[in-house]
C-alpha positions in Angstrom: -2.1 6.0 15.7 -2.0 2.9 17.6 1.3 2.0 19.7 1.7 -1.2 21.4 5.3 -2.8 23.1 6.5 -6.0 21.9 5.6 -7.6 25.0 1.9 -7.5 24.3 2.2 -8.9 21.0 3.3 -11.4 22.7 1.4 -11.7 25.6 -2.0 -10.6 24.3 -1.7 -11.8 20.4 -5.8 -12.4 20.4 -6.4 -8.8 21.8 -3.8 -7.2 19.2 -5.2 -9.5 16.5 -8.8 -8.5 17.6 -8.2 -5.1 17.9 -6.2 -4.5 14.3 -9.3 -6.6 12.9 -11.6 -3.7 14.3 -9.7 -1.2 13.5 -8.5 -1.9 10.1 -5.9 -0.1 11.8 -2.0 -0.8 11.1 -0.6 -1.2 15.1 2.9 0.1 15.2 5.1 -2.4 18.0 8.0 -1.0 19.8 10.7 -3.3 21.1 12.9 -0.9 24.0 10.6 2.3 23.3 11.8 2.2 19.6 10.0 0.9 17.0 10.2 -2.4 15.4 7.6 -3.5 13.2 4.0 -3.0 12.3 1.0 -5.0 12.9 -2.3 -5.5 10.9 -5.3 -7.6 9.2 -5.1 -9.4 6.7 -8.4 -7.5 4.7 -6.3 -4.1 5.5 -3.2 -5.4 4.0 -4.9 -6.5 1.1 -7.0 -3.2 0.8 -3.7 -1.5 0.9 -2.2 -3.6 -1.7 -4.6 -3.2 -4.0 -4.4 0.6 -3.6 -0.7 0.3 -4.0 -1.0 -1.5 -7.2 -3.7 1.1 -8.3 -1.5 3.7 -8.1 1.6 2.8 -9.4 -1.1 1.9 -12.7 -1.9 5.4 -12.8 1.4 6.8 -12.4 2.2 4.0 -15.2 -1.0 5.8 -17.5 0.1 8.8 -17.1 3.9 8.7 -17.7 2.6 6.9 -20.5 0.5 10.1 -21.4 2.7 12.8 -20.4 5.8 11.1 -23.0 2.9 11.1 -26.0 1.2 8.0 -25.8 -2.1 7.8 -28.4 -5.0 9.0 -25.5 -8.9 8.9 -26.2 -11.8 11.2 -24.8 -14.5 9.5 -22.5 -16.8 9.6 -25.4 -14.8 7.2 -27.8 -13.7 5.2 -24.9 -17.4 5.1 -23.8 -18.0 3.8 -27.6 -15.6 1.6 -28.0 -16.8 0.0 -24.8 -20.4 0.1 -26.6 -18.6 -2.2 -29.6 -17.1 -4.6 -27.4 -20.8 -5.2 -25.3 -22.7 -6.4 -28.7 -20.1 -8.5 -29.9 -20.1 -10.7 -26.5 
């Protein structure tokens, strides 16, 4: 876990910005020993977007699953997706 004080966010933006870029680390800031915000990349945040939106489609799947929604077996869904090639 990386821990930095406000001040060097603010004194050493490049060196935070270049070291949450290497990291692909999130950099937790403290502001009076307590924390205050979290720092990181852009590609992290977006990685960890994606895996956020990922998952809440599972959970969506599976509620939808688990309350009786129609379901199919790998092997129709692995035909159907055979139909769909030949008619592009």
């Amino acid at each position: 876990m990386l821990i930095k004080p406000s001040t060097s966010l603010r004194n050493d933006y490049g060196k935070i910005s270049m070291l949450a870029r290497e990291t692909q680390a999130p950099i937790y800031i403290t502001k009076n020993g307590e924390g205050d915000g979290v720092f990181m990349s852009i590609e992290a945040f977006e990685r960890r977007e994606e895996m956020l939106n990922m998952r809440e489609k599972i959970l969506a799947a599976e509620q939808e699953r688990l309350s009786g929604a129609k379901t199919m077996s790998v092997a129709e869904a692995r035909a159907k997706l055979q139909e769909r090639l030949y008619e592009v």
